[in-house]
DRENLUMLO-411935 format. One record per atom (N, C-alpha, C): x, y, z; atom name. Coordinates in steps of 0.2 Angstrom, whole numbers, padded with zeros to 4 digits. Example, Ala and Ser with C-alpha at 12.3 -4.5 7.8 and 13.67 -1.06 7.14 Angstrom:
2
+-------+-------+-------+----+
|    px |    py |    pz |  a |
+-------+-------+-------+----+
|  0066 | -0028 |  0039 |  N |
|  0062 | -0022 |  0039 | CA |
|  0066 | -0016 |  0039 |  C |
|  0064 | -0011 |  0035 |  N |
|  0068 | -0005 |  0036 | CA |
|  0064 |  0000 |  0039 |  C |
+-------+-------+-------+----+
# end
This chain:
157
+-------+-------+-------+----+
|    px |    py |    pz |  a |
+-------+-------+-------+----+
|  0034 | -0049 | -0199 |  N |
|  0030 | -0045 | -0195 | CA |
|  0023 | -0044 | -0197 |  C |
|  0018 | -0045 | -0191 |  N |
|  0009 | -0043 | -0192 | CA |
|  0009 | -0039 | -0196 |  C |
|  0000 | -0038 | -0198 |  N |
|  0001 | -0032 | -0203 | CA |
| -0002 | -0027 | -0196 |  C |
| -0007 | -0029 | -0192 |  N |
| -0008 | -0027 | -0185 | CA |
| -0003 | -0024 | -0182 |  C |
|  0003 | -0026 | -0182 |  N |
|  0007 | -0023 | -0178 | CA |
|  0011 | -0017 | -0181 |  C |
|  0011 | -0020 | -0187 |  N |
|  0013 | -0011 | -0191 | CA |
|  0008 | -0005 | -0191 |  C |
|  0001 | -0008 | -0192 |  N |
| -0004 | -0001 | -0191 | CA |
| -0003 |  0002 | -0185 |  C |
| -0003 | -0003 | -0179 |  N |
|  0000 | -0001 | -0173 | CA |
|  0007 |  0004 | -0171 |  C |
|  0012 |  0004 | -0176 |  N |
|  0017 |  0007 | -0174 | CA |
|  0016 |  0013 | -0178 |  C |
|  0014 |  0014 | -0185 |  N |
|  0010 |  0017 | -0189 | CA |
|  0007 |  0023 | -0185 |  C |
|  0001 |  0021 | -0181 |  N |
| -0001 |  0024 | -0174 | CA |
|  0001 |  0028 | -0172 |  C |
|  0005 |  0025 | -0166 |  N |
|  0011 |  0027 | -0163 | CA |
|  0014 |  0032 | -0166 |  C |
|  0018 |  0031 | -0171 |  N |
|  0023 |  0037 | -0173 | CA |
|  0018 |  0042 | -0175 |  C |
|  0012 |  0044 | -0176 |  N |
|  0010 |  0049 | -0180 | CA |
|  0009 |  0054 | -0176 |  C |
|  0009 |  0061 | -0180 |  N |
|  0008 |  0066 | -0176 | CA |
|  0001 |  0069 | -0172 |  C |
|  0001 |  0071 | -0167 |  N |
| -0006 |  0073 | -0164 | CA |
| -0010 |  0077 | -0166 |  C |
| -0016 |  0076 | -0167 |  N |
| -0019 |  0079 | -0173 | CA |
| -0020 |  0087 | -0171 |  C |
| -0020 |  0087 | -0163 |  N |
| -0019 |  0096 | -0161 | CA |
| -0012 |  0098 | -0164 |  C |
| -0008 |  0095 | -0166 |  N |
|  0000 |  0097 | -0167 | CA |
| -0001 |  0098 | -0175 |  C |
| -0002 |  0095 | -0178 |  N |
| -0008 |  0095 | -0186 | CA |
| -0009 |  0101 | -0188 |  C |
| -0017 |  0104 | -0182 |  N |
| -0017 |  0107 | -0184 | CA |
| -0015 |  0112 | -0181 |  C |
| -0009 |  0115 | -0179 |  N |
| -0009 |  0121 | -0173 | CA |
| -0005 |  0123 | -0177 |  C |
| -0004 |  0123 | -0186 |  N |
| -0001 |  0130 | -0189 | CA |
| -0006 |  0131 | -0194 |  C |
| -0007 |  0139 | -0193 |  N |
| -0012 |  0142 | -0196 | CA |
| -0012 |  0140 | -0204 |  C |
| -0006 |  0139 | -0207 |  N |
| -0006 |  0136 | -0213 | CA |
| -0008 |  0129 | -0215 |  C |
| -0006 |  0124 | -0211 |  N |
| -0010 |  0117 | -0211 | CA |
| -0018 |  0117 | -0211 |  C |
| -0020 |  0123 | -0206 |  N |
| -0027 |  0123 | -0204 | CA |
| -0031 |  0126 | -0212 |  C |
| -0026 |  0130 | -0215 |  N |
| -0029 |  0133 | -0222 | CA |
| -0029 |  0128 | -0226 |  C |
| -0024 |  0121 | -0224 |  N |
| -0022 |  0117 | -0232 | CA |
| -0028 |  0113 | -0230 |  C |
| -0030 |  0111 | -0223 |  N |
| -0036 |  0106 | -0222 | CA |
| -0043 |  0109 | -0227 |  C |
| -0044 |  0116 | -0224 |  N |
| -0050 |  0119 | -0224 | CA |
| -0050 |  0121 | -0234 |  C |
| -0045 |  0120 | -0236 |  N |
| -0046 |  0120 | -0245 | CA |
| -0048 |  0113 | -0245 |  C |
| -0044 |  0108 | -0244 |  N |
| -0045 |  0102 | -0247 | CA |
| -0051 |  0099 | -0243 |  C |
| -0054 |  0102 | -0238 |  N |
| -0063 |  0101 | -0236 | CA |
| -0065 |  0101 | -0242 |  C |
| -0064 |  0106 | -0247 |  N |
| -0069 |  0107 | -0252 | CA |
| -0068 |  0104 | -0260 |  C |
| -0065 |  0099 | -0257 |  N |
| -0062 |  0092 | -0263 | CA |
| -0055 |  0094 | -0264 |  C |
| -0053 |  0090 | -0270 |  N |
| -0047 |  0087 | -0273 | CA |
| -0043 |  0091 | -0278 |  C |
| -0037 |  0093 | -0274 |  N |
| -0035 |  0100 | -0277 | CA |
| -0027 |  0098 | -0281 |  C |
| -0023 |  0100 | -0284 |  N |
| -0015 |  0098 | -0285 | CA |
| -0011 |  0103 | -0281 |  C |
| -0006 |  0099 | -0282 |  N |
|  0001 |  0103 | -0275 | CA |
|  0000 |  0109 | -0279 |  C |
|  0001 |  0110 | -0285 |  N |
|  0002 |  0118 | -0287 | CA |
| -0003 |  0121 | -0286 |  C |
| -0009 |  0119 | -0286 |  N |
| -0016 |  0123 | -0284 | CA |
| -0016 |  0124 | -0278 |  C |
| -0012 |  0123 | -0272 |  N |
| -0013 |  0122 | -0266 | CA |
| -0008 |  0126 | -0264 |  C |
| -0001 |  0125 | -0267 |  N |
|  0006 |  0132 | -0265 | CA |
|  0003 |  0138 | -0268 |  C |
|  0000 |  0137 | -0276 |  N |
| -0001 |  0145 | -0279 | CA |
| -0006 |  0149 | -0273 |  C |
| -0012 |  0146 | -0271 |  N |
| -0015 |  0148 | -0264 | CA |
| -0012 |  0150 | -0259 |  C |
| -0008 |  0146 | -0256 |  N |
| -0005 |  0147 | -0249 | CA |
|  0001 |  0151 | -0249 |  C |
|  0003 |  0150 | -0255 |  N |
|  0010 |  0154 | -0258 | CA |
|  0008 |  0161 | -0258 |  C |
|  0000 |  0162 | -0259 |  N |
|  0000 |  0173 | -0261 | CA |
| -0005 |  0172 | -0255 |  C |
| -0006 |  0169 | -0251 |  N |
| -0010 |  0172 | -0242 | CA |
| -0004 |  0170 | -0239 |  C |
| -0002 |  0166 | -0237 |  N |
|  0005 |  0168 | -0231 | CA |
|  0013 |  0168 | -0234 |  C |
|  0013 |  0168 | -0241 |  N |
|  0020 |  0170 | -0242 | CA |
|  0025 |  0166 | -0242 |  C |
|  0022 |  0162 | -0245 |  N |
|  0027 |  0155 | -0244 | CA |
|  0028 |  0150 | -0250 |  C |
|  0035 |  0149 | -0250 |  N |
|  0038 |  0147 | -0257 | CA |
|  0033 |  0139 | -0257 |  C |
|  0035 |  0135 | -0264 |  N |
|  0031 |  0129 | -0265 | CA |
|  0034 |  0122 | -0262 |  C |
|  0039 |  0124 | -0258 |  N |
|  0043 |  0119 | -0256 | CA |
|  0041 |  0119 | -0248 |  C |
|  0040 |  0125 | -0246 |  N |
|  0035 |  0126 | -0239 | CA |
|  0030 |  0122 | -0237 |  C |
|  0027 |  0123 | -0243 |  N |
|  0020 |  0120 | -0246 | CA |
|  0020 |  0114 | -0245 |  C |
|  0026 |  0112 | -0248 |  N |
|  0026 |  0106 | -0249 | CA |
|  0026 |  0103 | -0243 |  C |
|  0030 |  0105 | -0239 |  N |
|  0033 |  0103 | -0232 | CA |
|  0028 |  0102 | -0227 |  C |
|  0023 |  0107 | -0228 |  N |
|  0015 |  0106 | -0225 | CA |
|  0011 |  0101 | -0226 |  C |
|  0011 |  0099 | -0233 |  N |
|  0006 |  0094 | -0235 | CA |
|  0008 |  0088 | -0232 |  C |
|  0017 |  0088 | -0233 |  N |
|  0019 |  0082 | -0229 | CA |
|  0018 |  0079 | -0222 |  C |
|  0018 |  0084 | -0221 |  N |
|  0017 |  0084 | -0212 | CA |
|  0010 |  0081 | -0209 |  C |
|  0005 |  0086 | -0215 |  N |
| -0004 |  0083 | -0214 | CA |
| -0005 |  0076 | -0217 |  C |
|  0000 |  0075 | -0221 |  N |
| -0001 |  0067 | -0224 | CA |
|  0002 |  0063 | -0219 |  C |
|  0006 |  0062 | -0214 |  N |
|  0010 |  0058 | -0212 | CA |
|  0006 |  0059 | -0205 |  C |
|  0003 |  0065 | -0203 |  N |
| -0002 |  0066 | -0199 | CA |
| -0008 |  0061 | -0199 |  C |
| -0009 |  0059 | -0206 |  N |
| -0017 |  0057 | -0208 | CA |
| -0022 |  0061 | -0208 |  C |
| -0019 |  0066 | -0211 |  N |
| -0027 |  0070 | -0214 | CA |
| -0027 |  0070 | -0220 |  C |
| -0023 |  0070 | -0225 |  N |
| -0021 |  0070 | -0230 | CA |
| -0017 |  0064 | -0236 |  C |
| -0022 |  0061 | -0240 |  N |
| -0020 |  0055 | -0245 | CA |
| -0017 |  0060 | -0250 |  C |
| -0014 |  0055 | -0254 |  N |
| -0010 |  0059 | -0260 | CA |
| -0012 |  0053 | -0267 |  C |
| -0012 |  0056 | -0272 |  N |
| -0011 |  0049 | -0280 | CA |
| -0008 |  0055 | -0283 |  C |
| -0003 |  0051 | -0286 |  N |
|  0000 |  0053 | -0294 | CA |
| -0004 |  0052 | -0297 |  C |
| -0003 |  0055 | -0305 |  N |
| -0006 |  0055 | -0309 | CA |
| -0001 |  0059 | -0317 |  C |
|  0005 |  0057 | -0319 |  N |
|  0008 |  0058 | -0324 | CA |
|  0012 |  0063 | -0320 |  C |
|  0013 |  0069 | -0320 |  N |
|  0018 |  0073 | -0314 | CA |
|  0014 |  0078 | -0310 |  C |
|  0007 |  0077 | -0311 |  N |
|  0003 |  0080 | -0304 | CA |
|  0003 |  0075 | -0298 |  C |
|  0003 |  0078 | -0292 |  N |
|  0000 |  0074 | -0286 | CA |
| -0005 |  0080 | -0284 |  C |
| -0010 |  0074 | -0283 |  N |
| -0019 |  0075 | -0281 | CA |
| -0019 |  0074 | -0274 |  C |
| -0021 |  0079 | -0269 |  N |
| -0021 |  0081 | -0261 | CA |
| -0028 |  0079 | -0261 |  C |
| -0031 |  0077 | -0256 |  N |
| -0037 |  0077 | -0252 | CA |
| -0038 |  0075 | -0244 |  C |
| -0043 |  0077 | -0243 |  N |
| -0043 |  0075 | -0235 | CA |
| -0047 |  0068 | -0235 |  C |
| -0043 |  0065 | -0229 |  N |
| -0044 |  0058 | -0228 | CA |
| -0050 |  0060 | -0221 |  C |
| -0054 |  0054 | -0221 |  N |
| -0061 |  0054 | -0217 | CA |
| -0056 |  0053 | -0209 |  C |
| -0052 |  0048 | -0210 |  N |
| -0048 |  0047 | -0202 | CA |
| -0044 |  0052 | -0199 |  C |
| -0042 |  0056 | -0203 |  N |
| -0038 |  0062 | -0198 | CA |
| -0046 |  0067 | -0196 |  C |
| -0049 |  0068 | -0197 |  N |
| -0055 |  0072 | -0197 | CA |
| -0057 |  0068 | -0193 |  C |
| -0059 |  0060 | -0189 |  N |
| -0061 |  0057 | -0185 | CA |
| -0055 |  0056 | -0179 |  C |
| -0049 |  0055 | -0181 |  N |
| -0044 |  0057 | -0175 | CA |
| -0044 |  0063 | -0171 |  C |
| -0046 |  0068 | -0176 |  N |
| -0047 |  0075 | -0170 | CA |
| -0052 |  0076 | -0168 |  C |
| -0057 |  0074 | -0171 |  N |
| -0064 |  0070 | -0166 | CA |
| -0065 |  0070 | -0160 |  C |
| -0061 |  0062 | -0161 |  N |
| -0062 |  0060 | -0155 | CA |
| -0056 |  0061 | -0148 |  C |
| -0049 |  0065 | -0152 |  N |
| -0046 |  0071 | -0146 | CA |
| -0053 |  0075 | -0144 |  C |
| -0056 |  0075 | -0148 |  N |
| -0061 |  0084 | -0145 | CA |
| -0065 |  0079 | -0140 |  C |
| -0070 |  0074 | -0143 |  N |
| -0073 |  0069 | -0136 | CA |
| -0072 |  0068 | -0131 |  C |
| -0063 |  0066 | -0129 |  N |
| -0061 |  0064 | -0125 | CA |
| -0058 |  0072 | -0121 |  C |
| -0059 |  0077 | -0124 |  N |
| -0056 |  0084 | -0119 | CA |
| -0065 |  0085 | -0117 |  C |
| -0070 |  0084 | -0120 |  N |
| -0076 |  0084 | -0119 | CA |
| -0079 |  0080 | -0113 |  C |
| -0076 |  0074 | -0112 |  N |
| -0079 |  0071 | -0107 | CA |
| -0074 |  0072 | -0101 |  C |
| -0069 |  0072 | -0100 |  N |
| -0065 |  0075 | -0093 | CA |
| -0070 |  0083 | -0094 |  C |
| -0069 |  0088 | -0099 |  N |
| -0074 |  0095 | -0097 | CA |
| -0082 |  0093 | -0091 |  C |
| -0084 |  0087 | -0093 |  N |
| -0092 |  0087 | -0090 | CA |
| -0090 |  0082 | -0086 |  C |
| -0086 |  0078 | -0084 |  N |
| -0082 |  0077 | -0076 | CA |
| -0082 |  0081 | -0071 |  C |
| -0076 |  0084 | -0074 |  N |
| -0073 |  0090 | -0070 | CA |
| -0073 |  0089 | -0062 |  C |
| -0068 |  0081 | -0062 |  N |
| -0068 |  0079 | -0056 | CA |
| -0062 |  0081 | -0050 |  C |
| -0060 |  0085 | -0053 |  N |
| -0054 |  0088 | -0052 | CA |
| -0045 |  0084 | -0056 |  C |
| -0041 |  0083 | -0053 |  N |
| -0035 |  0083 | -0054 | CA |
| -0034 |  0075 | -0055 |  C |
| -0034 |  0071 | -0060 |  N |
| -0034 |  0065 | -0063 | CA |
| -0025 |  0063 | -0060 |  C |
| -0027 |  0058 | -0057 |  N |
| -0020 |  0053 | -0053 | CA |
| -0018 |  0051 | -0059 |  C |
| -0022 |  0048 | -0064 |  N |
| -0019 |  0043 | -0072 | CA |
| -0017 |  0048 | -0076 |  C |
| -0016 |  0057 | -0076 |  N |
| -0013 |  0059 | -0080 | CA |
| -0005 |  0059 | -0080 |  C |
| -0002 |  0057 | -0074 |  N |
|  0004 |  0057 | -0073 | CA |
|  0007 |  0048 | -0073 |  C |
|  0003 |  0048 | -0077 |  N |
|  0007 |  0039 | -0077 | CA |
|  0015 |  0038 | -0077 |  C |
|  0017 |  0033 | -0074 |  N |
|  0023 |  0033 | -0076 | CA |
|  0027 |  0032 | -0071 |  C |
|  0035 |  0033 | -0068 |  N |
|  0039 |  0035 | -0064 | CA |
|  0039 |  0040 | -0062 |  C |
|  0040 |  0041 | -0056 |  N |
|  0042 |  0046 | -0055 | CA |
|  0050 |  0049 | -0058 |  C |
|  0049 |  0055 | -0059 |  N |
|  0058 |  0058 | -0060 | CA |
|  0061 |  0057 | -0053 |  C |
|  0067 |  0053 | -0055 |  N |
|  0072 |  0056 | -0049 | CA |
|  0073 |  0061 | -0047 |  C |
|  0074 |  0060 | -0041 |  N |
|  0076 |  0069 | -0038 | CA |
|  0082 |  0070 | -0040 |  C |
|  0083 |  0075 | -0041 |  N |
|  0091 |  0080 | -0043 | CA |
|  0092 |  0084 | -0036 |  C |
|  0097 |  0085 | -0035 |  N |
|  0099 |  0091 | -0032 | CA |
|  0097 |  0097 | -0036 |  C |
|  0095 |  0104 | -0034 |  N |
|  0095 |  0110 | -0038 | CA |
|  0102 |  0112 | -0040 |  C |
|  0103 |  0113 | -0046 |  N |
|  0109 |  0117 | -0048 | CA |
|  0107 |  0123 | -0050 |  C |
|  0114 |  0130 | -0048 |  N |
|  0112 |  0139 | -0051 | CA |
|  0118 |  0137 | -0055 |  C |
|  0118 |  0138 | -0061 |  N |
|  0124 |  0137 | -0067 | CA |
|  0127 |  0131 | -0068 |  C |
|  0132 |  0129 | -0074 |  N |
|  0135 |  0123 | -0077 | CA |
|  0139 |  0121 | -0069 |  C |
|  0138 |  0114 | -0066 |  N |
|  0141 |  0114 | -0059 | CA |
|  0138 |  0115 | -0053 |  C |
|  0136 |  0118 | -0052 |  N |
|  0136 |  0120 | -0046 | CA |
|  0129 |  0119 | -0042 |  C |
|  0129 |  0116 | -0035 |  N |
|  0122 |  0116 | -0031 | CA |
|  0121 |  0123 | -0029 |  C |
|  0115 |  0125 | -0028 |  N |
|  0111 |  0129 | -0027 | CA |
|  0112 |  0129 | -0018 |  C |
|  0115 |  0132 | -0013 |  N |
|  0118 |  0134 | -0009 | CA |
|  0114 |  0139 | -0007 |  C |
|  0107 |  0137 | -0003 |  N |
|  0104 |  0144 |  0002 | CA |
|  0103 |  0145 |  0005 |  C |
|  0105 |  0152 |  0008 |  N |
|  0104 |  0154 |  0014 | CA |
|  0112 |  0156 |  0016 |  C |
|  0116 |  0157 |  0012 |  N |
|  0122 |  0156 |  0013 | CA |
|  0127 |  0162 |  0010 |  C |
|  0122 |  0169 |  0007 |  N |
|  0125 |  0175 |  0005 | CA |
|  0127 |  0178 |  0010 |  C |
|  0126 |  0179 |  0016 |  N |
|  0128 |  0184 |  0021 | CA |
|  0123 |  0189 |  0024 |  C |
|  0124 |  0193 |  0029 |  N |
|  0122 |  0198 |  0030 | CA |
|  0124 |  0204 |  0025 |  C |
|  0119 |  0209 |  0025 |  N |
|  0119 |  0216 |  0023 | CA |
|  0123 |  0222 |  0029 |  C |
|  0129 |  0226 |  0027 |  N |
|  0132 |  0228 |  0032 | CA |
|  0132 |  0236 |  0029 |  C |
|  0130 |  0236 |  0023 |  N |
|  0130 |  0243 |  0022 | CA |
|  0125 |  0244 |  0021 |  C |
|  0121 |  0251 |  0022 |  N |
|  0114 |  0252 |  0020 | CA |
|  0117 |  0254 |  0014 |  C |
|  0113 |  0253 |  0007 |  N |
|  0110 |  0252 | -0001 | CA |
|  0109 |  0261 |  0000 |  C |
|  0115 |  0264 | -0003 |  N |
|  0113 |  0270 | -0006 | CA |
|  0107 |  0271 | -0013 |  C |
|  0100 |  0276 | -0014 |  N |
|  0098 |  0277 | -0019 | CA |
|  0101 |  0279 | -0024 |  C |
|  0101 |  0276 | -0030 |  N |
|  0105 |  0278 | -0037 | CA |
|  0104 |  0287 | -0038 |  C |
|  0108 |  0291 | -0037 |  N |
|  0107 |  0296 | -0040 | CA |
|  0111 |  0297 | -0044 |  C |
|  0108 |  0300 | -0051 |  N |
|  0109 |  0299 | -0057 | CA |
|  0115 |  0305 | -0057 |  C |
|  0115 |  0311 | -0052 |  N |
|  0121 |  0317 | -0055 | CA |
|  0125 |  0316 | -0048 |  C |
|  0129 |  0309 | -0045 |  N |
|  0130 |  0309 | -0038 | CA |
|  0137 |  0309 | -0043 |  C |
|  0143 |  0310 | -0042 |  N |
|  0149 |  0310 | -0044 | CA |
|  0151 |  0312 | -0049 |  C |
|  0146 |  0317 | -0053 |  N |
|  0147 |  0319 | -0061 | CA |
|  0151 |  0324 | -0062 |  C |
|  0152 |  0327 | -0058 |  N |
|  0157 |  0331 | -0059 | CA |
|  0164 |  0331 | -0054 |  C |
|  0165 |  0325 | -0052 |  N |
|  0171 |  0325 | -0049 | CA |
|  0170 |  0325 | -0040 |  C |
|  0175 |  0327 | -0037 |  N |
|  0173 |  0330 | -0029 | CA |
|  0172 |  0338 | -0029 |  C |
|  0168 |  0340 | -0025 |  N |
|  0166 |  0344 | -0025 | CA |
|  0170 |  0349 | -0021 |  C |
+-------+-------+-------+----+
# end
């Protein structure tokens, strides 16, 4: 296999950098490790006493940012050293560029944003089975009594 075609698939699989960054906790692990090169423990004992979250949460976040590309990792005997990587910081870049320049467009409703097939039409279904049948409840034959809350509370009168 190319080495090409695995950065490509590489690509592909990785998470959206708005998806990255859309938990407030990812957004705090970025915004520490802006300010350089921190260890996992230095980084759960933080986020661990602002949002209350065990080191295995922590953990689970950094993963996400690194497999994201925001975030490199090195060993170093039983430390791992977090920092932020220059390319996750230029992939939401240039998502922001690209919401920027449709913004100063703004030519209305983009035909290439719906690329693709169309869905097949389905019939409507109302519950497991069944087509959606309108028009086919009936006439009303009794005028709708208002709810009175003491109508029959004490028996017949």
């Amino acid at each position: 296999m190319d080495e090409d075609d695995e950065d490509e698939r590489a690509r592909r699989d990785r998470m959206h950098p708005f998806q990255a960054m859309a938990d407030p906790v990812r957004r705090r692990l970025v915004e520490l490790l802006a300010s350089g090169e921190h260890t996992a423990g230095q980084l759960a004992e933080v986020i661990g006493h602002e949002y209350r979250l065990s080191r295995t949460a922590v953990s689970k976040h950094l993963g996400l940012l690194r497999s994201a590309g925001f975030v490199a990792v090195r060993a170093d005997l039983s430390w791992r050293f977090y920092r932020l990587r220059e390319d996750g910081l230029l992939g939401l870049e240039c998502e922001i560029a690209l919401l920027r320049d449709r913004w100063n467009q703004r030519t209305g409703w983009d035909v290439g944003l719906g690329d693709g097939p169309d869905p097949p039409s389905q019939p409507r279904r109302r519950g497991p089975g069944r087509l959606l049948r309108s028009g086919r409840r009936g006439r009303q034959t009794v005028i709708p009594r208002a709810n009175d809350p003491e109508h029959d509370m004490y028996g017949p009168l």
